[in-house]
N, C-alpha and C positions, 0 to 999 in steps of 0.2 A: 481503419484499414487504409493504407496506402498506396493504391497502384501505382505500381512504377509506369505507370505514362504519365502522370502527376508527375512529373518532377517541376516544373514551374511553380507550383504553388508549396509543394515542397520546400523549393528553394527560398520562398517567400517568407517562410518561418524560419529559414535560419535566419532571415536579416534582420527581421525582427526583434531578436534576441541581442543581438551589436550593435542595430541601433540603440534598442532601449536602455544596453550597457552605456553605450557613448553618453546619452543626455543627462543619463544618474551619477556618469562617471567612477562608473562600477567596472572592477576588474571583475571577472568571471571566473579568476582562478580555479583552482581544487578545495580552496576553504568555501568559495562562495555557491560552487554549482555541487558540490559533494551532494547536496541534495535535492537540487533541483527534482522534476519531476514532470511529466507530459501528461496532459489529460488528452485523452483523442476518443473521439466514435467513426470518424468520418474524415477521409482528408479532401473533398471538396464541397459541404457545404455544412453550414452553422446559420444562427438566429444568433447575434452578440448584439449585448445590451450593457452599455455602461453608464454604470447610475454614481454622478459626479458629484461632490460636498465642495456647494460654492456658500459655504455659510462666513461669516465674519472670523470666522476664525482663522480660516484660508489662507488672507494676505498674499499679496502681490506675489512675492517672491515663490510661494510652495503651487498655487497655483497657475502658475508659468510652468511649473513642473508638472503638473498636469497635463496642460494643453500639452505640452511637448509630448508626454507619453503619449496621448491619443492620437496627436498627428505620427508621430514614428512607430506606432504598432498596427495604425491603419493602411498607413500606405506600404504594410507588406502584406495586405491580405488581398485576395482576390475576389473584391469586391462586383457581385452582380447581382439581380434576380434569382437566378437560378442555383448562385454560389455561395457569397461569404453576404447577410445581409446585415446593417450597422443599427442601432439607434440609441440614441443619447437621453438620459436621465438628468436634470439637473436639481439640486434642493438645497432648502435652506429651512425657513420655515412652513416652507410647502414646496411640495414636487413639481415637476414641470416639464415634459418632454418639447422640443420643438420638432426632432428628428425621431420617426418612427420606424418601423424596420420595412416598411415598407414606400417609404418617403420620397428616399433616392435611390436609385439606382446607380448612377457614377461616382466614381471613389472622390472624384475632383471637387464635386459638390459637397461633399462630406469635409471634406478636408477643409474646403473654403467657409464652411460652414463654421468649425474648429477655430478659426481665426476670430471670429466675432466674439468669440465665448468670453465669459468677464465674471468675475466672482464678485457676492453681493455682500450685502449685511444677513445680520439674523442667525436662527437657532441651526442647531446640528439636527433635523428630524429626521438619523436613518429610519426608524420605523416605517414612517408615513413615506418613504422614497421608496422602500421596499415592497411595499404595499401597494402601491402606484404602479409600479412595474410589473407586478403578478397581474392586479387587474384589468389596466390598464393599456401597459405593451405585450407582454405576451401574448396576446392574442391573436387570432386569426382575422380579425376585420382591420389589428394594425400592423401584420405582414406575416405574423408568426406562423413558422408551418412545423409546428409540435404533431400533428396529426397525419404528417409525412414521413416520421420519427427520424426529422433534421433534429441534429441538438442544440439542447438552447446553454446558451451561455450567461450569466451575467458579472460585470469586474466593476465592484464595488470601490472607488476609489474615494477616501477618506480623513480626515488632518484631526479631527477631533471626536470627543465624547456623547454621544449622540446625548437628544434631552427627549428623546421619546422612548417610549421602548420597543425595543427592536429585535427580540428575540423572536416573539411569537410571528411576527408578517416572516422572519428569514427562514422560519422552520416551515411556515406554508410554503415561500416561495421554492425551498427546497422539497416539498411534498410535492409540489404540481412538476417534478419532472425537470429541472433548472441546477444545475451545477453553479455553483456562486465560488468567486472567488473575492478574496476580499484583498486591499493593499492599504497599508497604513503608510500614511505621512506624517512627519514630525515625532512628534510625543502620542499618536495613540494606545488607546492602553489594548495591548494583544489579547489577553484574553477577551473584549470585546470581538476583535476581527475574528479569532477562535466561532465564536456563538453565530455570525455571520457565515461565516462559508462553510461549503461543504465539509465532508472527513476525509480522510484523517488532514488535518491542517498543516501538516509538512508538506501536504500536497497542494494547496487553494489558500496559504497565507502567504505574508510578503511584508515584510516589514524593514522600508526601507533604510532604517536610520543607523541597522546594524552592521550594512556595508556602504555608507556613505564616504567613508573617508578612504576606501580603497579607489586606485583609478585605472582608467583605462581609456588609451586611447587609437587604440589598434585598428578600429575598426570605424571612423569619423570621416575617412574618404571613398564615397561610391565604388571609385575605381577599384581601391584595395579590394570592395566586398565583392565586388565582380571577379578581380582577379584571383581572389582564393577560391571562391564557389566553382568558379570555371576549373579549377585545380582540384577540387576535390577535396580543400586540404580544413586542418580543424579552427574551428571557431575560435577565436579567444581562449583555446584550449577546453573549448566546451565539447565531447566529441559525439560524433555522427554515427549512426548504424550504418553498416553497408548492410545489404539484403546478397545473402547466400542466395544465389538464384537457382541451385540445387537443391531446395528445400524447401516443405511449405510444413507448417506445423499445421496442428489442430486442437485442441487444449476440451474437452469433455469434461461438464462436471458432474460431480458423483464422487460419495465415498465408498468406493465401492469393496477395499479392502476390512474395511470395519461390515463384516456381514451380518454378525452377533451383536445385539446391545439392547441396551434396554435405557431409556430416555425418558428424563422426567422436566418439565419444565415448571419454576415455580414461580410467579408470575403477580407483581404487588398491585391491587386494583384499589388503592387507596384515593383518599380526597383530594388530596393533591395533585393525582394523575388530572388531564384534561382527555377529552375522548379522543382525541387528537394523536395522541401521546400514547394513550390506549392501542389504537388502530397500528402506530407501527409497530408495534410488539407485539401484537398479531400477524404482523408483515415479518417481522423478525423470524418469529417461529415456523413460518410457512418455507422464509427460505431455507428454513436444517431441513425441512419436509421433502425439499427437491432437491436433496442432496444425499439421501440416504437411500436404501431399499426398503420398501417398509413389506413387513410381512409377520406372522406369529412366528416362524424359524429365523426371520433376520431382524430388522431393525422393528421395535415397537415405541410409542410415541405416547407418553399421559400430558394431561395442563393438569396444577390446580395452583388457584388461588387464593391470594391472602390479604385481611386489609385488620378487620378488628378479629376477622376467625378464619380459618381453614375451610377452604371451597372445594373438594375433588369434581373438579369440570369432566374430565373421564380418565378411565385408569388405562392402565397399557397394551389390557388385553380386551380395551371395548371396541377398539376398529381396526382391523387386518389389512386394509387397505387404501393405500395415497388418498385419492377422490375424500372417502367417508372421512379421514382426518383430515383434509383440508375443510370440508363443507363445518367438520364440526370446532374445527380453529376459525373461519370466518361469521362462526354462531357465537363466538364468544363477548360476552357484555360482562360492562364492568359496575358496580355496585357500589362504590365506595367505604368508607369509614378510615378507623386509623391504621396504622404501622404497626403491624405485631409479628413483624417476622421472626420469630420465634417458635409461634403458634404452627408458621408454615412449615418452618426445618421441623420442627415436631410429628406434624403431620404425614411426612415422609417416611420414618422409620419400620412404622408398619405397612405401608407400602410399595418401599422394597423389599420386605422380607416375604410379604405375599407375590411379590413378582417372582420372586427365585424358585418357589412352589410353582409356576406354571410355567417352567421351563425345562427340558431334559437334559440341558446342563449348562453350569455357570455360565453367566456373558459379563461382560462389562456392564456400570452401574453408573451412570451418571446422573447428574443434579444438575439444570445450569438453574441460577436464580437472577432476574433480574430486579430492581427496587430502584427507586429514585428517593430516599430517604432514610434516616437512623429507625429502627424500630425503638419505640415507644418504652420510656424510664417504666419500671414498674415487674416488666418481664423476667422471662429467662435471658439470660447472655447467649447467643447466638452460636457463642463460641460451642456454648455445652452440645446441645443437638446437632450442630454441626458435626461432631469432633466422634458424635454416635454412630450419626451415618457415616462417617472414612473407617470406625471401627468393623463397619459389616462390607468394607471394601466400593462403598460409593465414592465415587468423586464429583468432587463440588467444583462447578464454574462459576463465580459472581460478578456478576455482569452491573455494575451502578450507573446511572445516570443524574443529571443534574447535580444533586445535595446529600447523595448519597456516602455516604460515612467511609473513606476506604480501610480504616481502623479496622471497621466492620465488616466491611467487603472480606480482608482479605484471613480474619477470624473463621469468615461461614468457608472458607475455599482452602484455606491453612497453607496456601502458597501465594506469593504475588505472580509466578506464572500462568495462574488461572482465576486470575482479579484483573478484571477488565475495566475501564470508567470512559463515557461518552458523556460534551456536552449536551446531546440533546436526544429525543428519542428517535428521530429520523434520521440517524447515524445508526441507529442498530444495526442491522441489516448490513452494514460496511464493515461491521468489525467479527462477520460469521466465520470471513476465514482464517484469523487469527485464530479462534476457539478450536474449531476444525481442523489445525494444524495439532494445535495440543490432545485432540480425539481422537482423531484418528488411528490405527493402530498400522507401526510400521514391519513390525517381525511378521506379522499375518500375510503381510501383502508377497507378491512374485515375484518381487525383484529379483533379475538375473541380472549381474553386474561385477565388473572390473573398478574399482574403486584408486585412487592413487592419491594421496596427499604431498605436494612442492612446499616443502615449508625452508620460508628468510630464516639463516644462522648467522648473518652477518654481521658485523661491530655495530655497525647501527642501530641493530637493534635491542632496544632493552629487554636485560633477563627474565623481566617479569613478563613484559611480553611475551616471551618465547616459551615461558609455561605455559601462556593462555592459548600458544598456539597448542601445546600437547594437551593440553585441557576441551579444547573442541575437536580434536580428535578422536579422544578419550570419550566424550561425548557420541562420536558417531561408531563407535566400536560398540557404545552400550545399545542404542537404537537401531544398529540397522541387522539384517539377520545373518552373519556372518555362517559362511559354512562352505566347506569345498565347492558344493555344486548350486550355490543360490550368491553372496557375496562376498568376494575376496577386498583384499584391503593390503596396501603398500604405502609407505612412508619414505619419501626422499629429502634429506635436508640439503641445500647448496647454500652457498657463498663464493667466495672464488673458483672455488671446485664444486660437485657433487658426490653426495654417499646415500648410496642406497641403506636407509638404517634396516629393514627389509622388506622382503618382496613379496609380488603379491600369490605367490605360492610357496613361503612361508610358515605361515599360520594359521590355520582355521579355527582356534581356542579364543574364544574371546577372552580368557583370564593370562593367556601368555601375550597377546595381544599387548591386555594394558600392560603387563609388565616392561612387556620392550618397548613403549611409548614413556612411562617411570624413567627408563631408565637411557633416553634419548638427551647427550652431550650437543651444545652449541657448538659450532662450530668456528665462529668468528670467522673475519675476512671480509672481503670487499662483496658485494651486493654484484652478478651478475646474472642476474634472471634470465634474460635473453637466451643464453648460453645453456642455465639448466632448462629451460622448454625444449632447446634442441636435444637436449641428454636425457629428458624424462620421454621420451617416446619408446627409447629404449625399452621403459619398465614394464609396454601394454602386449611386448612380443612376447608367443608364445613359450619360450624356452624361461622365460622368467614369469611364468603362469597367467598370463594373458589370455584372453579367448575373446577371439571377432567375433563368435557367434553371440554376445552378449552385448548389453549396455555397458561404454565405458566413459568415467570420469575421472578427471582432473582438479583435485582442489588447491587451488594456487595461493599458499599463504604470505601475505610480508607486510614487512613494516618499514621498508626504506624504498629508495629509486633504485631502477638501475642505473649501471653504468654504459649498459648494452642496449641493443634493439631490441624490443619484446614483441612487437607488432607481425613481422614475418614468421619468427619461427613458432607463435599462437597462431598465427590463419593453417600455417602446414598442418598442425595438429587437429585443428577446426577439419580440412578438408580431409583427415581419416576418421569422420565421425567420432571423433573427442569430446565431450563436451566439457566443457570447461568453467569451472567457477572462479572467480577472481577475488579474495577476500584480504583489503586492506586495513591496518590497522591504525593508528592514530597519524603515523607518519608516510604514509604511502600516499601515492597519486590516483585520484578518480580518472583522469586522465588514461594513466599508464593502467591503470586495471581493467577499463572498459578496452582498450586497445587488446589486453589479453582473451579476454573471455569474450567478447563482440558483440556483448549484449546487457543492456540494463537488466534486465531479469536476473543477471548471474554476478551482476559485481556487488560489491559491499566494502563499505567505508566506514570502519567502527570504533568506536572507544569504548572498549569492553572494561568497565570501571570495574565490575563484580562477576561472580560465577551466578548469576540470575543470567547476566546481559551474554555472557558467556552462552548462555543455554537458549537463549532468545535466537541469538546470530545462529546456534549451531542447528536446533529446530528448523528453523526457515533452509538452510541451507539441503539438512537430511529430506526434508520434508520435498522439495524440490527433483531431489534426485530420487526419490521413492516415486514421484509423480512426471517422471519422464518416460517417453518412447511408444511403443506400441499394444503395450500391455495395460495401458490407461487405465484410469487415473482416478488416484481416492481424493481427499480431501482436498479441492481445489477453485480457483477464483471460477467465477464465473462468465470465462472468456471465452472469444473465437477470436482468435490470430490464423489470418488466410494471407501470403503475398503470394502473388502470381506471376510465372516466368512469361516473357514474350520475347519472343526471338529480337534480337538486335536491340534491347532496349536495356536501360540499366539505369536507378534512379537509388540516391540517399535512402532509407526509412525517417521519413518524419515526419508524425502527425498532424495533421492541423485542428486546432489552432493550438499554437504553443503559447504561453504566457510563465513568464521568467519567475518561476516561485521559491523562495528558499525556505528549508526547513527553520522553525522557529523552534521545536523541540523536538529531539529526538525519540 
């Protein structure tokens, strides 16, 4: 949360980000920042811990690149007691802090501290550095205030292959409540940094050697960063929230539109698991528990377990309410033996069909299965009892971790959009609302809505693009519940001009629908977005079937620049409660799209290769506008987003602490 009285330290994370560009020599472009990413709880105070590889492999020259990052990402934090507190990891063949978080208090000292730093000989033991920093700094006798619920932070910064292992200390370190980000230098191998930092790792990796040879020097003199900051104006082309100070959201979770269902969790307690491993898959399952209604007329909840045989831990209709099924998911032990996930899809099939007997009438049927392994040669093929239960109308979620087979995974789920993979098992829980996206049910829910799709016709863009843009259209005509008096839906193409292909009092038939999306011609011409914003406001007035008294959106499609302003006539539209999504495709600007839509939550920068990704971007997108406004909210993160007006004050939105992460894979 960011109060706009904050704006000093606000301001302190933009420099952060220019300086850290300056020293790496990293332009920040639209290829580098397209996925950047902000972690934030808090914008004035944090616990940061960076645990530094001064091992032989280092050498002079990458460790110079070090210190430089620490000295330029520290001296924009606002370092105090009370505020941003520091302290420093160092290892090699053994760990070694001299600076604890509660050591110094002045930035100066910190920094002057930095200066002495010297890379050694010896081994890469992240393990043992990670290890060190769980037990050792995070704690409250060496400044940490976890128990204050400041967030702790730690930036793993790294040149080599560790010789320890280091999986198990980074999945405690991330059990006790620690966001880890991890940054590779030189030749690290990324799927290590992957197992190291938090999920999803678009968000908490950095691997710098994929934009090294971009440069930037924009931002290398004070002065400059004073003079733009004092201006308002954008980073490096990295761009800033402004905060609508007419608005305060509130984001509620709960899926509250899936009211019917029936839930089964099947759950691998094999040898290989660690009880560790165990325990967050018990965390996993608790979180769908506070997300759902539970009740014998709404949502019901089973576990059963599987290693060498089939376990029913309890069925769906053994606890009617939240409390008794969390108390008897927190009773859950695990037993061990081998992988027979077979045995478990097996086990299922009479268990759905007895669920359908104690209900007065069909609900949805789901399976999620999680496993960290292949089931066992010798068995049934997973596929087969899989393939049983979709024929009695189950759907299967396969959720794999570690070593788990996606062959397999996506056999027992019979789609890759409901085949899921996490390095480690304390990522579960991070990937609920992907699943919850694809559960939830959108026709059920209340949306009352004015819907309007701006899609690029212009020479720019490629034909095949410009299917995909009818294709996730197509997409949201099948999803969302189209009908006179619940969703309307309009389609505008521009390029030089605008055409309304039509409107949103048109069509209420979802099958004539797609047909005039079929049968929607390019238009060619030059790219002026700008232009059709100010012309699609048009489409939301009444006489062309608009209604105020509902939710209205805008989904802004393209795959080039414009030639025009887009920033003015997007905020006009913003200030008639528009809301607006901003979706680019291979060739457009993160830039220009955040500028349209004025908000990370609503932009999207994508290379939609297939109709999978196709259906990915368009979910996330439906799923969004199903989960807006005051009618709240089904399937949804589990956030509060509060900013607060005060008269005469006005400040950026930006978290702290930011740290510069770029997507490694999409």
């Amino acid at each position: 949360i960011c109060d706009l009285n904050h704006s000093n330290i606000c301001t302190s994370v933009l420099l952060i980000v220019c300086r850290f560009c300056s020293y790496l020599r990293i332009k920040p472009n639209k290829e580098t920042l397209m996925n950047v990413e902000i972690f934030v709880k808090s914008a004035e105070v944090a616990d940061i811990v960076f645990i530094v590889d001064e091992s032989g492999n280092m050498g002079p020259e990458n460790f110079q690149l070090v210190r430089d990052f620490l000295q330029n990402t520290i001296s924009g934090l606002d370092v105090g007691r009370d505020k941003v507190r520091i302290a420093i990891v160092h290892y090699s063949d053994v760990p070694r802090a001299d600076v604890y978080l509660n050591t110094f208090d002045d930035k100066s000292e910190i920094l002057q501290y930095i200066k002495t730093l010297s890379y050694g000989r010896g081994k890469t033991n992240t393990g043992a550095a990670l290890k060190f920093a769980k037990d050792q700094v995070f704690t409250k006798a060496r400044g940490s205030r976890s128990d204050e619920q400041v967030q702790q932070i730690a930036v793993v910064v790294t040149d080599g292959k560790s010789s320890d292992d280091f999986s198990g200390p980074a999945a405690e370190l991330r059990r006790s409540g620690v966001k880890v980000f991890a940054l590779g230098i030189k030749n690290v191998n990324v799927d290590d940094l992957k197992k190291i930092s938090s999920f999803p790792p678009r968000k908490y990796v950095f691997n710098v050697e994929r934009i090294l040879k971009m440069t930037c020097s924009c931002f290398r003199k004070l002065s400059l960063f004073k003079k733009v900051l004092n201006n308002y104006s954008e980073l490096c082309q990295c761009p800033v929230c402004d905060i609508d100070r007419t608005k305060s959201l509130s984001l509620i979770s709960g899926c509250k539109f899936t009211a019917e269902a029936d839930i089964y969790f099947l759950v691998d307690e094999s040898g290989s698991i660690t009880y560790a491993d165990f325990d967050d898959m018990k965390a996993f399952i608790l979180e769908f528990l506070h997300m759902f209604q539970i009740g014998p007329e709404q949502v019901r909840i089973g576990v059963v377990k599987f290693a060498d045989k089939a376990t029913i831990v309890f069925r769906l209709n053994t606890y009617d309410s939240k409390p008794a099924l969390e108390k008897a998911v927190k009773d859950l032990f695990q037993e061990g033996g081998g992988t027979r996930t077979d045995l478990g899809l097996e086990a299922m099939i009479p268990l759905f069909k007895q669920a359908e007997q104690t209900r007065k009438e069909k609900v949805r049927e789901l399976l999620i299965v999680i496993t960290d392994g292949k089931s066992e040669p010798g068995g049934t093929p997973v596929k087969i009892p899989a393939e049983q239960l979709r024929k009695q109308n189950v759907t299967i979620y396969a959720v794999g971790v570690k070593n788990a087979d996606m062959a397999e995974l996506e056999d027992m789920s019979g789609s890759p959009k409901r085949t899921f993979y996490v390095k480690n098992y304390d990522a579960l829980k991070l990937i609920k609302t992907k699943i919850l996206k694809e559960i939830c049910s959108f026709e059920g829910n209340d949306l009352l809505a004015d819907v309007v799709f701006l899609i690029d016709g212009a020479d720019a863009v490629d034909p095949a693009d410009f299917e995909q843009m009818k294709e996730l259209i197509g997409l949201a005509v099948e999803k969302l519940p189209i009908r006179e008096n619940r969703v309307r839906l309009a389609v505008i193409q521009y390029s030089t001009n605008t055409k309304v292909e039509f409107a949103l009092n048109s069509f209420y038939d979802k099958d004539k629908l797609q047909k005039e999306i079929v049968s929607i011609k390019q238009l060619k011409g030059k790219t002026y977005t700008g232009k059709a914003l100010t012309e699609v406001s048009q489409a939301f007035e009444e006489s062309n079937g608009g209604r105020t008294s509902v939710l209205q959106f805008l989904v802004v499609v393209t795959d080039s620049l414009s030639k025009d302003d887009v920033a003015l006539p997007a905020k006009a539209l913003r200030e008639k409660n528009i809301n607006i999504f901003a979706v680019g495709l291979e060739h457009a600007s993160r830039s220009e799209l955040f500028s349209i839509s004025g908000s990370y939550e609503r932009t999207y920068l994508e290379n939609l290769e297939d109709f999978a990704s196709i259906q990915a971007l368009g979910s996330e997108v439906i799923f969004k506008i199903c989960n807006t406004g005051n009618f709240l909210l089904s399937c949804l993160l589990n956030v509060l987003l509060v900013w607060r007006h005060r008269p005469n004050s006005f400040s950026y939105f930006y978290p702290f602490p930011l740290f510069l992460i770029v997507t490694l894979s999409l």
